[in-house]
N, C-alpha and C positions, 0 to 999 in steps of 0.2 A: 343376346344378339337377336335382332330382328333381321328375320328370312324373308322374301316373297320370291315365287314363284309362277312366272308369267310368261305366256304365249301368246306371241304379238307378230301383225304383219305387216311384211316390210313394204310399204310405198315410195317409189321413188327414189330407194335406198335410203330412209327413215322411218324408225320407229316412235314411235307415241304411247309415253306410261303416266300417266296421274299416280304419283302416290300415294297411300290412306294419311287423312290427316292426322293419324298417333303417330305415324313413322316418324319419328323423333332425331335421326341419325342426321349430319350436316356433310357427310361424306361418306359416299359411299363406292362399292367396286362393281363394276358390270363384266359380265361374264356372258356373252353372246354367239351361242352355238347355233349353227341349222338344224332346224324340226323339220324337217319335210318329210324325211324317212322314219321319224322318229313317229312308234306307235305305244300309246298309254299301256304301261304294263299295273295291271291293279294288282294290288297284294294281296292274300285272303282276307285281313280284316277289314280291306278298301270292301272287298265286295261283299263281305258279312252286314259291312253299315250299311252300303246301297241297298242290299235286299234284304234288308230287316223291315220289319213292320213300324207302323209309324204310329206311336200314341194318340189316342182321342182325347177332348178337351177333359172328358169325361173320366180318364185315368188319373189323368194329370191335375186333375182335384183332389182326388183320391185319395191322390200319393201327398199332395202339399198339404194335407187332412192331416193324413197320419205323422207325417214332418212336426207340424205343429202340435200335437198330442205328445210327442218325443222328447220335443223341448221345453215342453213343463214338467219333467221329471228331472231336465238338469238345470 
């Protein structure tokens, strides 16, 4: 099942969503709550990814280095 979840503002009393071109689904159900009081609650692994360090190009060669060294032994 393909999920989106989306926060959108109301004009004129209409909302406006483009869906991604994979979204593949020919019907689907809309579920339309007010967010006005609604405030982002992150969960600790939301905020472990946020504040984690971000890899340099430089690792990340490193590491597809070593990837590839891996895969010639299988």
């Amino acid at each position: 099942m393909q999920a989106i979840r989306h926060y959108a503002e109301v004009i004129n009393g209409a909302i406006h969503f483009d869906l991604p071109e994979d979204f593949s689904a020919k019907r689907v159900e809309l579920i339309i709550l007010p967010a006005d009081d609604v405030t982002v609650d992150r969960t600790a692994f939301q905020r472990f990814l946020l504040d984690s360090p971000e890899m340099s190009d430089e690792e990340f060669k490193s590491i597809e280095e070593k990837r590839g060294h891996l895969k010639q032994w299988t």
